[in-house]
N, C-alpha and C positions, 0 to 999 in steps of 0.2 A: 775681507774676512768672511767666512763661511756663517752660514746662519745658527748652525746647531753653534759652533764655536763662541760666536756672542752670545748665545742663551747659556752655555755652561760657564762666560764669565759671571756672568749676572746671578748667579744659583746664591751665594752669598747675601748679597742685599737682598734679593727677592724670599730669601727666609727668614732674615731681619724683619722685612716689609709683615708678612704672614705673621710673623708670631708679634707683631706691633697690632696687628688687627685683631686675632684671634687670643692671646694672653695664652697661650695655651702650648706646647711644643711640639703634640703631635697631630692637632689640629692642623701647625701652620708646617709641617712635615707634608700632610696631606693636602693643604693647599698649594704647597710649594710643586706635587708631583702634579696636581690636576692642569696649574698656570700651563707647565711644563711639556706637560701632552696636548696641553688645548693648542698651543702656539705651533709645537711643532706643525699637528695637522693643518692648521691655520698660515704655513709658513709661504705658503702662494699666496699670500691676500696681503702680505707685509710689500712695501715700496721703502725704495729705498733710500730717499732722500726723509725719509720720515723718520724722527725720534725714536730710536730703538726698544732704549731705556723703558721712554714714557709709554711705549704701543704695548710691553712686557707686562710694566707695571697696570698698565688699564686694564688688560685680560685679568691679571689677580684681582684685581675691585673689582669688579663684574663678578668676579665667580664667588668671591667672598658674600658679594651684596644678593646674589641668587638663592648663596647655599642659607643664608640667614633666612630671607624670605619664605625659602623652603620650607624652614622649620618654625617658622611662625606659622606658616598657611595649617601645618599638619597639627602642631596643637591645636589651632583652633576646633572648637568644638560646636558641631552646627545639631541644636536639637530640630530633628524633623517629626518627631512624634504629633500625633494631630493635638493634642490637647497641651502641648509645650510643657509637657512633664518634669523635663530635666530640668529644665529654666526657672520653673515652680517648686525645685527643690531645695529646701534652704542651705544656704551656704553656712559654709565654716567660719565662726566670729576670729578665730584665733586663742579664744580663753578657754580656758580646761573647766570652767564651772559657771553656772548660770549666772553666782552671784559677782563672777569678774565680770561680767558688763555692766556696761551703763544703758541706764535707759534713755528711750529718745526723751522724757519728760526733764530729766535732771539735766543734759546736755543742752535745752532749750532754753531751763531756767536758770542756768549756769551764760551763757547767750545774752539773755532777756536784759541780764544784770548791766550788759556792757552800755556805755557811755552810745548815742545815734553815731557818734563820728567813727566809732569802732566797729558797732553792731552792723549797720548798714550796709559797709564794702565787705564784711565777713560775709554773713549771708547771702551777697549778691555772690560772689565770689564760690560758696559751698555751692552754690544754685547751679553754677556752672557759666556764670561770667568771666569773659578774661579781663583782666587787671586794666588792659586801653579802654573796652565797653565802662568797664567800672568807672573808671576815670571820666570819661566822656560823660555819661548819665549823671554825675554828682561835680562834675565841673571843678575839677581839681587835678593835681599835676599826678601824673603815673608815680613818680618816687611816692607821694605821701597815701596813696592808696595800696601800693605796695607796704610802706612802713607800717600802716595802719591795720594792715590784715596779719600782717610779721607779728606785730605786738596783742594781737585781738588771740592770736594762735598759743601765745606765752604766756596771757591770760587764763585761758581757757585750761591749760596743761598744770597752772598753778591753781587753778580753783578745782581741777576736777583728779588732784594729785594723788588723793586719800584714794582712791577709787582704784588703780593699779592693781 
């Protein structure tokens, strides 16, 4: 069977496959025409004792996992100003008025309040420890350091409730 012939059966799963990736229908419309030309061109480089299917379907991952990339790279926003201006500029809290925040004081003493067995892995954990370090350092089982920062979180949301 001819090459282009097997890629036009595949056109149906391989736009299932896209819009499985993408959630989106013209998203995986456009992924499905880029698989489609990329293979084509590509279509001296296929052998033929190789997976058809899976050689089709790998091109679509690849170009899905590219085009994302892409678009992460291009938001990223790199401040190059000499005095890091933008970086230095305060971010958005999310709350429409000063008095919806909390202050770092009342979240600390709100904190302060929990039990060491609580307090401890929370904090390590805010700090920017993963849950294994946590566990390792305080010598206890990843479930109950996991539980313990679940419940320190449920804690914390019902003490700091009023506040919303």
């Amino acid at each position: 069977m001819q090459f282009q012939q097997r890629l036009l059966q595949l056109q149906d799963n391989l736009l299932n496959f896209a819009y499985m990736l993408t959630c989106d229908r013209e998203e995986a419309q456009d992924l499905l025409q880029d698989t489609t030309l990329k293979a084509l061109d590509n279509s001296e480089k296929y052998i033929d004792n190789i997976n058809f299917k899976g050689w089709i379907f790998t091109i679509m991952k690849n170009i899905f996992i590219n085009n994302y990339r892409r678009v992460v790279r291009s938001q990223t926003m790199i401040d190059q100003t000499e005095d890091l201006y933008h970086l230095n500029l305060p971010q958005e809290s999310g709350f429409d008025t000063p008095e919806g925040t909390l202050s770092i004081k009342e979240i600390s003493k709100a904190i302060s309040s929990f039990p060491d067995e609580y307090k401890i892995p929370f904090s390590m954990h805010v700090a920017g420890f993963k849950y294994q370090e946590i566990a390792d350092k305080m010598d206890l089982p990843l479930g109950t350091v996991k539980s313990r920062i679940f419940f320190a979180r449920q804690r914390l949301q019902i003490i700091l409730k009023d506040y919303r």
